[in-house]
C-alpha positions in Angstrom: 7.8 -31.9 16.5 5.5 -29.2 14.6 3.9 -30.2 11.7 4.7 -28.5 7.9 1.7 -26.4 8.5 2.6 -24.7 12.0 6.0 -24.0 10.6 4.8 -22.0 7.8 2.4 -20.4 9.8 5.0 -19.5 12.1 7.0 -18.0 9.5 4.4 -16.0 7.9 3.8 -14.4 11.5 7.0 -13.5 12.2 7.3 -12.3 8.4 4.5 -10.1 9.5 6.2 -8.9 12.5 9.4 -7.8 10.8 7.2 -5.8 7.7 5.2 -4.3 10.3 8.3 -2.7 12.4 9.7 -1.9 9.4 7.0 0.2 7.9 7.6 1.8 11.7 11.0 2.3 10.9 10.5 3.2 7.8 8.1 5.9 9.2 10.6 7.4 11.5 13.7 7.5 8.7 15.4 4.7 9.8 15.9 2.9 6.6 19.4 1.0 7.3 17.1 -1.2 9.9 13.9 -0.9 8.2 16.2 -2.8 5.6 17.6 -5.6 7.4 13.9 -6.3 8.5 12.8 -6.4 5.2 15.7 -8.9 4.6 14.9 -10.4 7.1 11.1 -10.8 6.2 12.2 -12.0 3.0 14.0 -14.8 4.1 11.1 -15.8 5.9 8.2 -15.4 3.0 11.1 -17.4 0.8 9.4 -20.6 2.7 5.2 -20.3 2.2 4.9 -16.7 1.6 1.3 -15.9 0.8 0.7 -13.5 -1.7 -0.5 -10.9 0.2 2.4 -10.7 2.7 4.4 -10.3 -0.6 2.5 -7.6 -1.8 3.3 -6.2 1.4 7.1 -6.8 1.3 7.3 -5.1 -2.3 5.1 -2.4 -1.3 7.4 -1.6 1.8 10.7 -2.0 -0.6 8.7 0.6 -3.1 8.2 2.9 -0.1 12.0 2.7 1.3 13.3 2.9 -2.6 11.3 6.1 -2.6 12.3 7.9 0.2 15.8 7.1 -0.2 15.8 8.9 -3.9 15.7 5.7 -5.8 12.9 6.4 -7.9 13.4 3.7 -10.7 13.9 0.7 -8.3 11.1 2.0 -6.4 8.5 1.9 -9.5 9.9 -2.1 -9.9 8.9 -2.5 -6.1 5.2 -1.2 -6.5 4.8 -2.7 -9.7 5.8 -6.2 -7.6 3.2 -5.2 -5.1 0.6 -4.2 -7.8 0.6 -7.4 -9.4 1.1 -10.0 -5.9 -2.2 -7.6 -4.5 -4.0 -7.4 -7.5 -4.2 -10.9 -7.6 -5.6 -11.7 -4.4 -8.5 -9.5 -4.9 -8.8 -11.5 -8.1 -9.0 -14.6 -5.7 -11.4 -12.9 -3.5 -13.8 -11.3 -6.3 -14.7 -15.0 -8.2 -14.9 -16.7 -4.7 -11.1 -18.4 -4.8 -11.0 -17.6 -1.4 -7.0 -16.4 -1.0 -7.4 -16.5 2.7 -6.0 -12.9 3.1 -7.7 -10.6 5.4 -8.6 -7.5 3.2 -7.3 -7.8 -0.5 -9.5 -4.8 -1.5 -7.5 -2.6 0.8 -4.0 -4.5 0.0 -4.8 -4.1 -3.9 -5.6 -0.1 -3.0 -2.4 0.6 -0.4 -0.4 -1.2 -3.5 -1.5 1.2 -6.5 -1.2 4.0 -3.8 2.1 3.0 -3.1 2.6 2.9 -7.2 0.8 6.3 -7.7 3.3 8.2 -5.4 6.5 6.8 -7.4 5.0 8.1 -10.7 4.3 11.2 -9.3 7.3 11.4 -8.0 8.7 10.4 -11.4 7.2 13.1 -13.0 4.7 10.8 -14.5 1.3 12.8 -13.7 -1.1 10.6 -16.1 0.3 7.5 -14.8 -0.3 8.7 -11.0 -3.7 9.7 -11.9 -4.9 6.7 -13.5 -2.8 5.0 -10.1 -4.5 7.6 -7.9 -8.0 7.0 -9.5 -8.0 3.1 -9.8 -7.0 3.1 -5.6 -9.4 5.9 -4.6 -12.0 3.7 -6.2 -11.3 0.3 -4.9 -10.9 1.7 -1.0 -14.2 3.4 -1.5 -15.7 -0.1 -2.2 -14.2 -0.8 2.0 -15.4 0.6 5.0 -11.8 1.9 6.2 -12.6 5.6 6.8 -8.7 6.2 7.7 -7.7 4.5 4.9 -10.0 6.6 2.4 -8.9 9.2 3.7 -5.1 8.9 3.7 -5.4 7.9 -0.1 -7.4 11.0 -1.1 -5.6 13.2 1.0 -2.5 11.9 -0.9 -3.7 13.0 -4.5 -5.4 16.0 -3.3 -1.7 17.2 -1.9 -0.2 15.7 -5.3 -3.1 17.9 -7.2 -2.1 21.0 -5.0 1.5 20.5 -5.6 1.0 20.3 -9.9 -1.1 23.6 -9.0 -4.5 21.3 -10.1 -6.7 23.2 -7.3 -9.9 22.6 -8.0 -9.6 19.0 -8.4 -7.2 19.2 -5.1 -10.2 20.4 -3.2 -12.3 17.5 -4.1 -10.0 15.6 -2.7 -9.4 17.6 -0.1 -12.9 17.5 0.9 -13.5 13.6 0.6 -10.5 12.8 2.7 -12.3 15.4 5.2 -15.5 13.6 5.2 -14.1 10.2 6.2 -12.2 12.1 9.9 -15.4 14.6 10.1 -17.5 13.2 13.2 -20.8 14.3 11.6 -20.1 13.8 7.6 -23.1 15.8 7.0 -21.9 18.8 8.4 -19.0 19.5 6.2 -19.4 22.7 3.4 
């Protein structure tokens, strides 16, 4: 018979299974089973869900909210997120150790996530204090792709409010972390 501990870790896996297929899914537009997975996750994080996997469940639920047009519940999602991420970093930052395996880059993909429903709300100050506050805590990481993708993100959110001189910044620092030779780059 497993012991309490192997269960949970058993359920956190699998939790982490079903919000990693349905990022996927909700990737490739297909939200009605990117749905049930996330049901399906929660039922699982219900038992022993860490806070980060949480983070990741709300953040996932902001995302899908979004894309389907539901801006409002989206913007409760990321603030879930926010807070469940922001927290383990806390953890991390005075030593608590939360066990997760990059809260830096969890608290950063949560105010991303957060930044794009403001945006998309209409809210520009809000996205660019979100925007700003991520940008700077996945600079503290060494997760070129993930530097990138963020400023990328508010350099096309810049571009789009007709902000182009900023845009370009961004523009340019998402370019450094993909050039092979950062040097190189005008």
């Amino acid at each position: 018979m497993p012991h309490a501990r192997e269960t949970l870790d058993n359920r956190s896996d699998a939790a982490t299974i079903c919000l990693n297929l349905a990022e996927i899914l909700i990737i490739e537009d297909r939200y009605a089973d990117a749905e049930e997975l996330l049901v399906r996750a929660k039922n699982l994080l219900d038992v022993g869900g860490n806070e980060g996997l949480w983070s990741c469940f709300y953040r996932y639920q902001a995302d899908l909210a979004r894309k389907q047009g539901r801006l409002e519940e989206a913007a409760g999602y990321a603030a879930e997120s926010v807070n469940f991420a922001q927290a383990i970093n806390e953890k991390a930052e005075t030593g608590n150790d939360s066990h997760w395996r990059d809260p830096i880059r969890t608290y950063a993909e949560a105010l991303h996530a957060a930044a794009q429903i403001e945006e998309a709300l209409g809210h520009t100050a809000a996205a660019d204090k979100l925007f700003e506050e991520a940008i700077a805590q996945i600079n503290r990481t060494t997760l070129p792709e993930s530097i990138s993708e963020i400023s990328f993100s508010y350099a096309e959110a810049l571009s789009t409010r007709g902000v182009f001189d900023l845009a370009v910044e961004y523009y340019r620092a998402a370019a450094m972390q993909r050039a092979p030779d950062k040097r190189r780059l005008p």
